[in-house]
ROVEX-830235 format. One record per residue (C-alpha): residue in one letter; x, y, z. Coordinates in steps of 0.1 Angstrom, whole numbers, plus 5000, padded with zeros to 4 digits. Layout:
// ROVEX-830235
AXYZ;...
This chain:
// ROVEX-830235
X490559054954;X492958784951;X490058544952;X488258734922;X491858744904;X491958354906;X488258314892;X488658544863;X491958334849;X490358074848;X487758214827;X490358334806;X491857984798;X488457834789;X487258094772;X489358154738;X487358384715;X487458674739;X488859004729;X491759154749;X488959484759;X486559254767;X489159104792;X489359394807;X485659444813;X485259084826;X487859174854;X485659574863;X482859354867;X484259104889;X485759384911;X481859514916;X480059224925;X482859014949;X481959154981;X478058984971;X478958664960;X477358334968;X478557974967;X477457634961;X477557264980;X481157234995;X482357574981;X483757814999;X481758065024;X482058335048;X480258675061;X480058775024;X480058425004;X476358295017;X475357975008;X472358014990;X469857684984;X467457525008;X468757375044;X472457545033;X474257595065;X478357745059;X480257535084;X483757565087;X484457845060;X482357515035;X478957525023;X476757175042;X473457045052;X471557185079;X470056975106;X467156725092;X469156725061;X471756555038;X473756555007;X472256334980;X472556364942;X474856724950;X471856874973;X470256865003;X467456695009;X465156645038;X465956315057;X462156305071;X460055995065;X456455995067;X454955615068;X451455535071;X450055175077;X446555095074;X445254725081;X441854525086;X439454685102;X437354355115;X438854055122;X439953765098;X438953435095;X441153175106;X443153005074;X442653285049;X445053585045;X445253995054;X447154275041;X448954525058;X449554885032;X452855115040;X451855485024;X455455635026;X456455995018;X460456115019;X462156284996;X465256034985;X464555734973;X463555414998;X466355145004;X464754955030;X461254815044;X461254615072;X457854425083;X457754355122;X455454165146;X454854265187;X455353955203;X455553845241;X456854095266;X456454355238;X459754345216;X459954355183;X460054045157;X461454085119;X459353885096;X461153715070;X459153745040;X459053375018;X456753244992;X454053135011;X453453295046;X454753605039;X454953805007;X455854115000;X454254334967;X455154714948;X457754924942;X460355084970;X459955414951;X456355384943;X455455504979;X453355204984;X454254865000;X451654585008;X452454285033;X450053985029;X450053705054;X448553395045;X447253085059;X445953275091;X446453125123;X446353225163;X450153285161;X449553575133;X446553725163;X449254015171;X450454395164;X452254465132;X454454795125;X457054875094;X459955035092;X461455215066;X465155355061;X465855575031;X469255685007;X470255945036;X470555655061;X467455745085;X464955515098;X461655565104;X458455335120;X454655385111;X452255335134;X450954965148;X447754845135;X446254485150;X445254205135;X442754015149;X441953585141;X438453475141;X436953125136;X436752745147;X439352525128;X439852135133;X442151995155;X444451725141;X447551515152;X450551285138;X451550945160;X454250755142;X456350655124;X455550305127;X456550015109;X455549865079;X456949525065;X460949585067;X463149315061;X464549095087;X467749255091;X466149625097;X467549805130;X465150035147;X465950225174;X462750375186;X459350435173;X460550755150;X463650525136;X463950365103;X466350145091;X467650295053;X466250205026;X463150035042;X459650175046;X458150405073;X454650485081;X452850755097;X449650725110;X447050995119;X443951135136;X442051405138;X438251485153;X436051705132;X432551905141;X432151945104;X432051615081;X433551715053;X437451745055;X440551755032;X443851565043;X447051695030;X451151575041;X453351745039;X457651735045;X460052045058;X462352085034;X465852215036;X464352565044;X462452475074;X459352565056;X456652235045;X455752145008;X452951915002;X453651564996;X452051414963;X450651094983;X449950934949;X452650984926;X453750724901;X457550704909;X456450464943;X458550654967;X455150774986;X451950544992;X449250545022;X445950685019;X444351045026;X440850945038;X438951095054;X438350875080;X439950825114;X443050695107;X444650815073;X448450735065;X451550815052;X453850545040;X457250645027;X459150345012;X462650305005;X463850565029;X466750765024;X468351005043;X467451265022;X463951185042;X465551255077;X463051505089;X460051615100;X456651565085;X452951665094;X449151655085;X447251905075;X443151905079;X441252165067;X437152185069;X434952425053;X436152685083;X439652655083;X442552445090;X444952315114;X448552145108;X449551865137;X452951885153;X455551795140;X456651445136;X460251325132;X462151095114;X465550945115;X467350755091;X469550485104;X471850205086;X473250275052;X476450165067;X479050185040;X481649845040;X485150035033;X487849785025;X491549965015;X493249744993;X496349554998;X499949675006;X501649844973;X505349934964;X506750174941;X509950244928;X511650634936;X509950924916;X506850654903;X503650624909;X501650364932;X497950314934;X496150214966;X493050044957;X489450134980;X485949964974;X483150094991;X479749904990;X476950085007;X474550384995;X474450754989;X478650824990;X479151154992;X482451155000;X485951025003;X488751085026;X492650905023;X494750935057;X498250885063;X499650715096;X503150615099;X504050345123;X499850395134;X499950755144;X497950905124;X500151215106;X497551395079;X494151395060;X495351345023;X494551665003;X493951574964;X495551784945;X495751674909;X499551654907;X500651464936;X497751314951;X495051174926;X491751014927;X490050964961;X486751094949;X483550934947;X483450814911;X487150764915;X487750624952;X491250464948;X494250684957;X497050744932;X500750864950;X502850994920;X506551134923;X507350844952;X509750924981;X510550845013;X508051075030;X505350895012;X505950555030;X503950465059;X500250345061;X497150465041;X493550435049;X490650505030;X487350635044;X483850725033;X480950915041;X477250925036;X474751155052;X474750855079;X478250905090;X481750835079;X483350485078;X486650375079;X488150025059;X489349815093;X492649765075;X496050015063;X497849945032;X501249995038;X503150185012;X506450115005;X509550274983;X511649994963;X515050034950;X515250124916;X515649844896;X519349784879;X520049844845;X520049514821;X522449384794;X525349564776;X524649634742;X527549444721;X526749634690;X526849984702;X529749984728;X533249924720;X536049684738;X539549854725;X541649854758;X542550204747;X538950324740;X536650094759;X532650264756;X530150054773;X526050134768;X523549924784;X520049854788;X518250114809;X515949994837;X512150024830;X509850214854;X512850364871;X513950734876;X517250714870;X519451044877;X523350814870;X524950514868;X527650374889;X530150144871;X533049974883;X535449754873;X538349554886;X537649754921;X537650124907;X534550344903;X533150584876;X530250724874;X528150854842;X527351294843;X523451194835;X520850934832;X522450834796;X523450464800;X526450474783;X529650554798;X533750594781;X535950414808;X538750664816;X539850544852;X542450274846;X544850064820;X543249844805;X544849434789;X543649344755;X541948994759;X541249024791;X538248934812;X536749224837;X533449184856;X531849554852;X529249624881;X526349864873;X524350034900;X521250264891;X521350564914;X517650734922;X518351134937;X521051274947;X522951294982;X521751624984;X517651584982;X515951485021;X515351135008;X518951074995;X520350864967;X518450504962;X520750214949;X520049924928;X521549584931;X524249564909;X523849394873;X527249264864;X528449154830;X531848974825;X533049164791;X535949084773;X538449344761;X539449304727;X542649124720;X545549214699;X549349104687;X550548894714;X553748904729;X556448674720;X557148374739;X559948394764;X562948204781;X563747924756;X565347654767;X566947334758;X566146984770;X568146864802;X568046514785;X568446574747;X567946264728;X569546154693;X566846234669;X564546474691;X564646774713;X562146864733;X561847274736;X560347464766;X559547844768;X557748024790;X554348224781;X554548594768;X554648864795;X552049024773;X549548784756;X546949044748;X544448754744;X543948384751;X547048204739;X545347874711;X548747784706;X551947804693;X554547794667;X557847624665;X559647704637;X563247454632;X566147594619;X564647934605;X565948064577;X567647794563;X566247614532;X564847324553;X563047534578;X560247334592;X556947514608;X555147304632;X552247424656;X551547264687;X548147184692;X547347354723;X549147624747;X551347394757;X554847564767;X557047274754;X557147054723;X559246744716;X560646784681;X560846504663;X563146364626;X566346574635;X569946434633;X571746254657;X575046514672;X573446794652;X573247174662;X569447274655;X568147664657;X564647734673;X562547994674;X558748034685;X555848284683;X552848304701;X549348274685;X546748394703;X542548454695;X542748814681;X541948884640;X543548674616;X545948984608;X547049014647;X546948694659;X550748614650;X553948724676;X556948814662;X559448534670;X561248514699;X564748474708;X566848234686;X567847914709;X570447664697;X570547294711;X571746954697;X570946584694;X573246324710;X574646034696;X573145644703;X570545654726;X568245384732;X564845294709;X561645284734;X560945034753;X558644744736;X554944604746;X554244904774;X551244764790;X549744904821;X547144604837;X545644494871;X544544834879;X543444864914;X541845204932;X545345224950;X547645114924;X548244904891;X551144654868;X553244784845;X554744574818;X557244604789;X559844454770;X563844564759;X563644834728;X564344674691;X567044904689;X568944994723;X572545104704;X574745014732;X574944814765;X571344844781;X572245004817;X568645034832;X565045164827;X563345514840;X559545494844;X557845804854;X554345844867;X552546194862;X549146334871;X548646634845;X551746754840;X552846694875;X555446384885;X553646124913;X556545884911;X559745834895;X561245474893;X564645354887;X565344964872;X568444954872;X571144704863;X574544854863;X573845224853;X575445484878;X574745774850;X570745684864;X571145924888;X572446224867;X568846174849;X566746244880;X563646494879;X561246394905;X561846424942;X562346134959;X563345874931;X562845494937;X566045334925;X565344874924;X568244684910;X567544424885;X570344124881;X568744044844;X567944364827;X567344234796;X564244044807;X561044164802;X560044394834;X556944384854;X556244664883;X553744714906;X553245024915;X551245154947;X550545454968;X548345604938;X545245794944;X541745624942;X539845704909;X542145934892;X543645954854;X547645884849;X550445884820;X552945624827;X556345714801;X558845454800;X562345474786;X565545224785;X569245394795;X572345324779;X575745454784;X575045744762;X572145814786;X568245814787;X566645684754;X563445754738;X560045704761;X557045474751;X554045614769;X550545494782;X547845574803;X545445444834;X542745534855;X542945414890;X539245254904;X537145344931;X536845274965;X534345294995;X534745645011;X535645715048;X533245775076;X531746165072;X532146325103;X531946655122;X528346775108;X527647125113;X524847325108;X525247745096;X522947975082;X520547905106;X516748045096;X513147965110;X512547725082;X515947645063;X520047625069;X523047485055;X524447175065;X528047055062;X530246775072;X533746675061;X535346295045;X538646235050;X540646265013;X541446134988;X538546144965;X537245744970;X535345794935;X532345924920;X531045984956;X526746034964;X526146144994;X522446125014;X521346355043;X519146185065;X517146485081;X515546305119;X512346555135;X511746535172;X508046395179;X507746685205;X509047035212;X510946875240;X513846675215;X513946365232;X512946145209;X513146135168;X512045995136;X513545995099;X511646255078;X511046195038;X512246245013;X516146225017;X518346475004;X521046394985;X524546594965;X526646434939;X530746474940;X533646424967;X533546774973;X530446854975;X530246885011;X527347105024;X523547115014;X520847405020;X518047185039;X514747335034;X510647225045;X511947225080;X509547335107;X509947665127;X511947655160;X511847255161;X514546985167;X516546815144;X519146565139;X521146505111;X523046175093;X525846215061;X526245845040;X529145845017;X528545624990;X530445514955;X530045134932;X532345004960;X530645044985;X529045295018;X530045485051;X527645675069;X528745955099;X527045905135;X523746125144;X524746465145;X524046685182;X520446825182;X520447165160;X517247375165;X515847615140;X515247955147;X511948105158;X509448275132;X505748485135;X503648245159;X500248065140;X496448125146;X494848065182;X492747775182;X488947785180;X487648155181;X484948155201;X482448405210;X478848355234;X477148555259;X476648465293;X473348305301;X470648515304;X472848795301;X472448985268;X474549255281;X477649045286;X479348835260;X482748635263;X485348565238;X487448265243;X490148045223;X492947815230;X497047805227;X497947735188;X498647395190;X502347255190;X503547295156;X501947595150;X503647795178;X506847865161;X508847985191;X508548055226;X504948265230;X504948595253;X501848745250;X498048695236;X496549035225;X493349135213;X490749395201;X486549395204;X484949645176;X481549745173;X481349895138;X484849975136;X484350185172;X487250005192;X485449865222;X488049655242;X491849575238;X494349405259;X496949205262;X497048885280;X500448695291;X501148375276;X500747985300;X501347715290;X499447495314;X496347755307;X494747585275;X491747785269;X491648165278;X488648395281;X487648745279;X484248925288;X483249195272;X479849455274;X477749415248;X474349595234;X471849295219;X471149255184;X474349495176;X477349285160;X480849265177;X483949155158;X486649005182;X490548985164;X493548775186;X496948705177;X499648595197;X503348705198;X506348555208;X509448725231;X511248825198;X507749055193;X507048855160;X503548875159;X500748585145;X498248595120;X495048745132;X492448525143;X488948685138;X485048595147;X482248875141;X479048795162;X475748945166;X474448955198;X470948775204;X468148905215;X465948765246;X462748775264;X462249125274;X462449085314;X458949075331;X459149305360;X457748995385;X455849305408;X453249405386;X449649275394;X447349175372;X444649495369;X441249365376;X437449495377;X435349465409;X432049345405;X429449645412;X432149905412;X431449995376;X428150145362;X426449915336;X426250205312;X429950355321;X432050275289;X435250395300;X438250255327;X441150495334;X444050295345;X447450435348;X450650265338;X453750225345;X455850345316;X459150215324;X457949875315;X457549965278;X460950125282;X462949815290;X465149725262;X467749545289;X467449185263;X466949405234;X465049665216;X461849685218;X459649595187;X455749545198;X454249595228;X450449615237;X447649605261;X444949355262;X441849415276;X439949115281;X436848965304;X439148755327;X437548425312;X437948495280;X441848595279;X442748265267;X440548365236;X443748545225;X446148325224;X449248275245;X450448605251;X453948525250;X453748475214;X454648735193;X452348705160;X449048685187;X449849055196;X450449135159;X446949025153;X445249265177;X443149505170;X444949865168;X443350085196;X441650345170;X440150035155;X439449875190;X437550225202;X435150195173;X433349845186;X434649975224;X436349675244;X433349445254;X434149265284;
């Protein structure tokens, strides 16, 4: 009851017009009939719930499918298949086709029909229906399926049966019918390919080898009861099943002929490898037809010439390109690989964003977002449906440095020492992710790539110079690769100036005179700029103050047109180079200092004469006006600003020595010192500039000085000495030597650079040109164009107008070793007679060309990039030539690479020499007889000889492959009608044996 309950609420819900009395009906009813109710597929059953529809079986308290039934479309359905096949009743001429008819009955529909063939030992073959053997017609749910196999042959002479599964998954076979092949077709064969006109430099390995892209022909025969045949080629495609070959079509890629005589043809010109594989005739008479076995051809050549371009560099985060040509046909694809000090790490994988190019349209490889990972050495290869090929060199890929940052922009940064902003030109092609900047030793760095930067890390002086040092930075410390560095750019900038300081430390003059005072100060402590000059201002603030500027930045000034035993005021600013309203100090401390009374006028006629390079005369006369007893004289010599010499004439003048401002003072007493006075004076340097100031003493002290000036003259230098050589490279170095001082003069000095004539250094000559430097101190020269780990002496001459000095030879200097030169004279042969043994050979690198003390010789033998041989082979130097043997193949080419290295493993440039191997004679196996008749041993009628051969002989490709052979047959008189038989073109013009068998071989 509960189960009734359950059904009638749910009638309830779905049913909404219903009355509440006719509810209560429904449920009477359902009370009545529930102990007789039936159920459905995959309801619910029992001993009173039946399940009531054909092959119902309750299973499990659920209504299934009984056995030979299943579920399909919500019922059960009979599983059973019924198949009927019906085939030929008589049997079927050869070369035409047969049906086979499947009558199938089942109830569901058909999803599978599966032909199948008895074959040997009686198991079972699937046929595989195509488009022309097999073909399959009508409808899987028709009932009938027809199999019709075409071009009938002996292999189709067999026992056919089909199979047939339907919707519920059962299988079913029909009975085997036989079909049985009748009739006499021809019989036909392929020989070939053979060879057509190829050009000289076609390889052939073989009779069924073809060189790319040169021609290949297939000959054929057949034999035939009935005359009239029809020829047709054909080619397996890329299915494995044959499609005729359109002998005659207008594109040229086939030619021959499809007679129907003896020997018809198939030429196939400029072969491809899409033409690698098999191909076969097909002769068909009036009864049937028959299709020769199978004839194969390979493609060789089409070698592809892969060359990877040269080594590349790229800055961090760019992009580099590695160039590849390939020259050769039908590319198909290209491959980049990665080695890093050759090992080979990974096949590049294009990707679009980090790899690019490296197709076939595109073959060059583009690296983009460059880091350290990506250097090492990249190589390109290609392929073709001949092989793949790899370029015989790497280009090596390497990551720069970014490049520095250029000039500061004037206009956009500013210089205030309180607000210095610098922005500067940004590298181009560089990632930049900061700048470093220092200056004055201390370091700041920028937040971003933005090349501008506020200095905030030190105190900064207005007018000041400061070098500033920019370094692009590439990454971070964080990132695997690490930061990259630029050189540094550096700009000297100049802060800008502002007010300077005032002068300091005023002083008055030690030796005032009557009507001048010279004033000293000392510079400001602050300057804030470059000091032009200064001002003196005289008695400031009084109605006759006088301005004066001194001309330079001199720190003292003599003022002149004051008042003897006067009291004077002085003050001075500074002016330095900042804008016109800054330039100007504020004055500096008042001094006060006064004139004396009566001292001396200058001295008269101050000439200085009879100059010499050590030394010169100095002559004068008493002053006009010397205002008391004349006591002496005070001539002082000074270099710049510095005092040389300081020279006393005195007559009676013991105050002399309270004037005194030089060390070591000359003091020469003079009994008349009011003659005129003439000194020599000595112990001067050679060639050097001099103020000589002269002034007359009186009682009242030193007087006013009368000045002049004199260059001293040259003279010859000293002997250089103690050359050196530093820096020491493979091809350059410094040299230096020292001159004892002073300075003789405007000094040139030559360099005499002497080679030795051997590596030994025994003996030397002068080597052109000379070098020469200009100026006393210009002691050292870089000496380039020397020659690589060689001897060489050195000689210094001094040399001014006066005259020369030159040093001794200087001790044997040697420059450093650098990568060896070329062996000599590459050579490759074979060994005579021997086409299977070649030898490469070469000599030392001669003398100059060794660059260093050689270890080791080491080489590598290729056959198409297919290493054959390498080696290495120790250096001696009483072994000249050196020699290296080598198997070889004939008429295959061989490229041999040496270089040499020395014991600092520099290695030389590569020597390299491709050779082809010749070909020779093929060997003549001296135990083989001539194959004669015997008179009488032969019927006069008997047209045929049966000799047997030796096939090895045809085989022997020891000197190098085989190209032509034959077999002459020849009355033994009459051989010499054919030529010598050691010459190649009389075999070419024999008669092929098809043609030969037509006329027979008359003896």
């Amino acid at each position: 009851m509960d189960r009734v309950t359950t059904k009638t609420m749910l009638v309830a819900v779905f049913t909404k017009s219903w009355e509440p009395e006719v509810r209560d009906l429904v449920l009477s009813l359902f009370c009545v009939i529930a102990t007789s109710e039936t159920a459905s597929l995959g309801e619910f059953c029992n001993g009173t719930i039946t399940c009531d529809y054909t092959g119902g079986l309750c299973n499990a308290s659920k209504c299934g499918c009984n056995a030979g039934y299943g579920e399909y479309n919500g019922e059960c359905k009979s599983s059973f298949i019924a198949v009927s096949l019906t085939g030929p009743v008589n049997s079927v001429m050869y070369g035409s086709s047969t049906s086979l008819t499947a009558n199938i009955t089942t109830s569901v529909d058909v999803t599978a029909v599966v032909w199948q063939k008895v074959v040997s030992g009686g198991s079972l073959s699937n046929i595989t229906l195509d488009s022309t053997k097999y073909t399959q017609t009508g409808d899987l749910g028709s009932g009938t399926i027809v199999l019709t196999i075409n071009n009938l042959d002996y292999s189709d002479k067999a026992i056919y049966q089909v199979q047939v599964t339907n919707n519920l998954g059962r299988t079913d076979s029909s009975n085997q019918v036989v079909v049985d092949v009748a009739g006499g077709p021809p019989s036909a064969n392929v020989s070939g390919p053979t060879f057509g006109s190829p050009p000289s430099d076609v390889e052939v390995t073989g009779t069924t080898s073809v060189v790319h892209n040169s021609t290949a022909t297939f000959n054929g025969s057949y034999t035939s009861v009935l005359p009239s045949v029809t020829i047709t080629w054909q080619k397996q495609g890329t299915n494995n099943n044959y499609e005729d070959i359109n002998i005659s079509s207008s594109d040229g890629k086939y030619s021959g002929s499809t007679d129907t005589g003896l020997s018809p043809k198939l030429v196939i010109n400029y072969v491809k490898f899409t033409d690698k594989t098999s191909y076969r005739m097909v002769v068909n008479n009036s009864v049937g037809f028959t299709n020769s076995e199978p004839a194969a051809l390979d493609v060789t050549g089409g070698v592809l010439t892969v060359t990877t371009g040269p080594k590349v560099a790229g800055r961090y985060r760019g992009s580099v390109t590695i160039t590849c040509t390939v020259e050769g046909p039908e590319v198909n694809k290209i491959l980049w690989k990665k080695y890093r000090d050759n090992t080979h790490l990974q096949n590049i994988t294009i990707n679009g964003s980090k790899y690019t190019g490296g197709t076939v349209s595109i073959p060059s490889l583009t690296i983009n977002s460059l880091t350290d990972d990506d250097m090492g050495q990249y190589q390109c290869t290609a392929s073709n449906p001949g092989g793949t090929y790899l370029s015989n060199n790497k280009a090596t890929v390497n990551i720069l440095d970014p490049l520095p940052p250029s000039s500061i922009l004037y206009s956009e940064s500013s210089f205030a020492h309180n607000n210095l902003t610098l922005k500067w030109t940004p590298p181009s092609n560089t990632f930049v992710t900061r700048y470093e900047v220092m200056i004055d030793s201390t370091i700041q760095f920028t937040a971003d790539s933005n090349p501008r930067i506020h200095i905030t890390m030190k105190s900064l002086t207005p007018g000041k110079y400061y070098v500033v040092s920019i370094v692009t930075i590439s990454g971070t410390s964080g990132e695997s690769t690490g930061e990259k560095r630029s050189t540094a750019y550096t700009e000297t900038i100049r802060i800008t100036p502002t007010k300077p300081g005032s002068p300091i430390n005023l002083s008055c003059p030690q030796h005032p005179k009557d009507i001048s005072l010279e004033i000293s100060w000392e510079p400001p402590i602050n300057p804030n700029g470059q000091i032009v000059m200064y001002q003196v201002h005289v008695n400031p603030g009084n109605p006759g103050e006088r301005i004066i500027n001194t001309t330079n930045n001199v720190t003292n000034y003599n003022v002149m047109g004051l008042i003897p035993e006067k009291n004077n005021n002085f003050t001075v600013r500074t002016i330095n180079d900042a804008e016109e309203t800054e330039k100007v100090s504020e004055p500096s401390e008042t001094i006060n200092c006064s004139t004396k009374a009566g001292v001396s006028g200058p001295p008269t006629y101050l000439s200085v004469n009879e100059i010499g390079s050590r030394g010169f005369k100095i002559r004068f006369d008493t002053p006009e006006n010397v205002k008391d007893q004349l006591a002496g004289y005070r001539i002082v010599i000074m270099e710049g600003s510095a005092c040389v010499q300081e020279i006393f004439l005195v007559g009676n003048c013991p105050q002399c020595k309270d004037i005194v401002d030089c060390t070591n003072p000359q003091f020469i007493q003079k009994p008349d010192i009011y003659q005129p006075m003439v000194h020599q004076v000595t112990e001067l340097k050679p060639y050097t500039h001099y103020i000589v100031k002269v002034a007359a003493v009186n009682r009242n002290g030193e007087g006013r000085f009368n000045n002049a000036t004199a260059k001293t003259g040259e003279e010859t230098p000293q002997k250089p000495g103690s050359i050196r050589a530093t820096h020491m490279e493979a091809k350059t170095l410094t040299l230096s030597w020292d001159v004892a001082g002073p300075s003789p003069g405007n000094t040139t000095y030559t360099i005499e650079v002497y080679e030795g004539t051997d590596d030994t250094g025994a003996n030397f000559i002068l080597k052109q040109p000379k070098r020469y430097t200009y100026g006393f101190h210009q002691k050292s020269l870089s000496i380039a164009d020397l020659e690589e780990y060689w001897s060489y002496k050195f000689k210094v001459i001094a040399a001014t107008i006066k005259g020369i000095n030159g040093s001794d030879l200087s001790d044997i200097v040697r420059t450093k070793q650098a990568a060896p030169g070329q062996v000599a004279n590459l050579t490759v042969n074979i060994k005579e007679g021997n086409y299977r043994v070649a030898y490469a050979y070469w000599n030392i690198p001669s003398l100059r060309e060794r660059n260093g003390v050689l270890e080791n010789y080491h080489f590598k033998i290729t056959n198409k990039r297919t290493e054959i041989l390498t080696g290495t082979i120790p250096v001696s130097f009483s072994i000249q030539r050196v020699e290296q043997n080598f198997t070889v193949e004939p008429e295959k080419k061989y490229t041999v690479t040496v270089f040499v290295t020395n014991n600092e493993s520099m290695a030389g440039q590569d020597a390299q020499l491709t050779y082809t191997i010749p070909s020779g004679r093929p060997p003549i196996d001296n135990n083989i007889e001539l194959i004669s008749t015997m008179p009488g041993l032969h019927k006069s009628s008997q047209q045929t000889i049966t000799v047997e051969l030796n096939t090895d002989f045809f085989r022997n490709d020891l000197n190098g492959i085989l190209v032509l052979f034959g077999i002459t047959v020849c009355e033994k008189s009459k051989c010499k009608n054919h030529g010598s038989l050691s010459v190649k073109e009389n075999w070419e013009r024999l008669p092929n044996w098809h043609d030969a068998s037509k006329t027979g071989f008359p003896l």
